[in-house]
N, C-alpha and C positions, 0 to 999 in steps of 0.2 A: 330192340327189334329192328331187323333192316329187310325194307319193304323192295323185293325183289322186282326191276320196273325193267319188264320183258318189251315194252314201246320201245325204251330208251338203247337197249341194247340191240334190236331189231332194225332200228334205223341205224345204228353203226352200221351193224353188218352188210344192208341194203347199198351203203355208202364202199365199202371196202369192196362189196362184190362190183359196182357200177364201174370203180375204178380199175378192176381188173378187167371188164370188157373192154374198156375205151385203151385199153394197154395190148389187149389180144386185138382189135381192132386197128392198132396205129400200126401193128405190125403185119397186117393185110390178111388175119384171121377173122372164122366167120361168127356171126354175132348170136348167141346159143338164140333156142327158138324151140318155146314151151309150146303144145297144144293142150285144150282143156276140153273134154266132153260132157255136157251138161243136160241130160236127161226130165225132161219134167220141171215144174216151176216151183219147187219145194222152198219157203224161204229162208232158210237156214245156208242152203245151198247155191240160192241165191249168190246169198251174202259173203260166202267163200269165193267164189269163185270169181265176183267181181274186186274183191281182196286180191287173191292171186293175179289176176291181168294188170290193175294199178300196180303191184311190188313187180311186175315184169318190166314196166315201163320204167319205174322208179331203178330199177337196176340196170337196162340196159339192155335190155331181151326184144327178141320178138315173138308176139303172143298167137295164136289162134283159140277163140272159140268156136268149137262146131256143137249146134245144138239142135234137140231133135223132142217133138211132145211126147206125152208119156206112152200113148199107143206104140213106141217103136217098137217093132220085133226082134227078138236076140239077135238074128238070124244078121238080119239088118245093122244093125251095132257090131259085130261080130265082124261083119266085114268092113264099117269104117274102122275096126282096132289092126284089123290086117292091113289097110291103104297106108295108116298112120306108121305101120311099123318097117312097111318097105319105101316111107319118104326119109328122103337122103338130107331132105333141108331140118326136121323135126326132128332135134335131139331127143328130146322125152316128153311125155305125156300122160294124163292122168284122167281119168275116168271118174265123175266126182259120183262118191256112194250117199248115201244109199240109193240104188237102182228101184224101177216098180217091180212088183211081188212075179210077174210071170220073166223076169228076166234071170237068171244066175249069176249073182255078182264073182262066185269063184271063177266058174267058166272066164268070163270075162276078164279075170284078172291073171287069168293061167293062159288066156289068149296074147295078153300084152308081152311084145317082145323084152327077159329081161334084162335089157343091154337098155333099154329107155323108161324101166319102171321106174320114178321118179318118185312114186308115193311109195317106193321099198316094200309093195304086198306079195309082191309075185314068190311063188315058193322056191324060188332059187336065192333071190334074194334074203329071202326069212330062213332057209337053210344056210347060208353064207354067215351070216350075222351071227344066229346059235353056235358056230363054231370060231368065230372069232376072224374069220375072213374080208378082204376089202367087198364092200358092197354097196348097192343105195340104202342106206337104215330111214326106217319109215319119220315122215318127217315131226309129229310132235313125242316122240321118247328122244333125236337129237337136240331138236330145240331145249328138252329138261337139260338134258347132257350140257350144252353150250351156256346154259344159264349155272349151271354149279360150276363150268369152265371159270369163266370171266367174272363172277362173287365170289371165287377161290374157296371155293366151301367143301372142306375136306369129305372125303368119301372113304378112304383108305380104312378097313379094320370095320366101319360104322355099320350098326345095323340097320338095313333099308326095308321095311314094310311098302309093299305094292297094293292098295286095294285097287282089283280089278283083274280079271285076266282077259280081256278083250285081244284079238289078235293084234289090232293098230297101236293099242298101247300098254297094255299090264305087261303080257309075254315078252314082248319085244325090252321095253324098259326093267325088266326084272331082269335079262340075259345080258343088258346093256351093265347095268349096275353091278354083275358078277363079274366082267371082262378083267383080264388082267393087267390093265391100264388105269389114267388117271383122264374121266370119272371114272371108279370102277370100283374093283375088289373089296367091294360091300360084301358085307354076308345077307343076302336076301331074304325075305318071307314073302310071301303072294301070300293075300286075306280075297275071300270072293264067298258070294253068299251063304255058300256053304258052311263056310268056315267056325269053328268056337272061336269063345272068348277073342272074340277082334280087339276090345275094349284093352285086354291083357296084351296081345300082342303088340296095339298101339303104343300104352305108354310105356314099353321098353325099346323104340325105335329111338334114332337121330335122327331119321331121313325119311318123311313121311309122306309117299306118291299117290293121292289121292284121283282115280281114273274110273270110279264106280255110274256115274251118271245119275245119283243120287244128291239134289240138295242140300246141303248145310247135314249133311249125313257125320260129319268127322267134328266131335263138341269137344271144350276144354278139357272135359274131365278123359280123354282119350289120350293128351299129348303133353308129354313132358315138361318139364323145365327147359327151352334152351332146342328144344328139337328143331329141325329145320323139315316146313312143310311146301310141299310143291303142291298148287291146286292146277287138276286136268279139268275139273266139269264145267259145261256149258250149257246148262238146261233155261230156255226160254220159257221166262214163267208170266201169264197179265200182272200186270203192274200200273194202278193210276198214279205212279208218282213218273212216268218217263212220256215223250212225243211220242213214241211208236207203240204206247200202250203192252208193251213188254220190258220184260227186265233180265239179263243173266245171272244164272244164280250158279255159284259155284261147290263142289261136294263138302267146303267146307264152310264152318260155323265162324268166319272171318272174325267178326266183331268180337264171338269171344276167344277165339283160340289164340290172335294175332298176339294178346300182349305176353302171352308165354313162348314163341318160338324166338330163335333169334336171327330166320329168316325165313321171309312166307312171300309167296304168288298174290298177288289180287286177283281178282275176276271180276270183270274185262281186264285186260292190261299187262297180264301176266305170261300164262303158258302159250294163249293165241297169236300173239305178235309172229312169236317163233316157230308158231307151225308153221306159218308162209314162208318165212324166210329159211328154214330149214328145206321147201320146196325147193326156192330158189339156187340155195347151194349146191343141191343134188343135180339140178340144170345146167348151172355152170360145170361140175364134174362130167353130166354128161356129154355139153359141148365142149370140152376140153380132151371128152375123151379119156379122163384120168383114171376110171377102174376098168371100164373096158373096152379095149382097144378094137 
């Protein structure tokens, strides 16, 4: 079993991206320039988004956050996504979800210009991607992508079960995982509540993308011999064994599944690294101007 360590790889990447500013920088280019909008004191979100401004720094960027208490009005938000999309110095920027209940997270996400959607939601972007077109792809289904990259973990022919169809990650990574590229041309299955016999569908996968938001949901008796499992979940549960009196717990059954695949995610440590960094990439594309001009 080889324990897929998404830190370790995430800090290359952070390394490879820094050195490519300070190369666009020697050469009297400008230095890309993330904005983040952070709505309310939720702490999960918190916690992202002061992730995100540290990996801007750690690469090279320049960051803003503008934040606003949870009373804002659309109306009000709405108009800093239009300021942010006609600043000339703000390559991209991202709107951290979830918004409070009287706001429209689509609206808002259909406001964002998408020449600088960064988190790849805007529906041009998510049309672009489903047809196999250059895009920004949302950043944790790239981050799985870069992690089967770099542990060389064949995808070609295999069968990939998705649980989940969330729009930021099941749809997006099940359409990823069909592309006719390398990762790619998996034969897919999407399992989501509805679904029979998951149990069946599971142990006949090699590629098992666990994005349900469920718990230790995915047990031994689900996965094969030899499968290779991706853990997405990130569920904050109490826990008296940690300082902050929480604990992550991931959709899968770690302890027992791990010793049967022959490559798995941890949680922490695993698919989170690379969502950040996945951010960051789509940044540098958009100060670089690489998908569109």
């Amino acid at each position: 079993m080889t324990l897929i360590d998404g830190k370790a790889i995430a800090k290359q990447i952070k390394e490879e991206i820094a050195q490519e500013v300070n190369e666009i920088l020697a050469k009297g280019g400008k230095r890309p320039h993330l904005a983040a909008i952070l709505v309310g004191h939720d702490g999960g979100s918190e916690t992202y988004v002061a992730s995100k401004v540290k990996a801007c720094e750690e690469c090279g960027f320049k960051s803003s956050l503008i934040r606003y208490e949870n009373d804002v009005t659309e109306a009000e938000l709405l108009k800093k996504v239009e300021e942010l999309n006609l600043d000339a110095d703000v390559d991209g920027f991202i709107v951290q979800l979830p918004l409070p209940k009287h706001i429209s997270e689509q609206k808002v996400i259909e406001a964002i210009d998408y020449k600088k959607d960064v988190d790849g939601f805007h529906p041009i972007n998510v049309g672009r991607l489903s047809i196999g077109l250059p895009c920004y792809i949302s950043a944790t289904p790239n981050g799985i992508l870069e992690l089967l990259r770099r542990y060389k973990i064949e995808t070609e022919g295999k069968k990939c079960v998705v649980l989940g169809r969330s729009n930021i990650v099941g749809k997006p990574m099940a359409s990823l995982m069909m592309q006719k590229t390398y990762p790619g041309n998996a034969t897919v299955t999407i399992c989501h509540s509805h679904s029979k016999d998951i149990k069946e569908e599971c142990l006949s996968a090699d590629i098992i993308i666990a994005a349900l938001g469920q718990p230790h949901f995915l047990k031994k008796e689900m996965v094969k011999e030899g499968a290779v499992v991706i853990d997405v979940g990130t569920t904050r549960l109490p826990s008296d064994k940690t300082k902050s009196g929480f604990k992550l717990f991931g959709d899968v059954d770690f302890d027992e599944v791990a010793p049967k695949c022959s490559f798995i995610t941890p949680v922490p440590g695993g698919v989170g690294p690379m969502t950040i960094v996945s951010l960051m990439r789509n940044t540098l594309l958009a100060g670089k101007k690489e998908i569109y001009n």
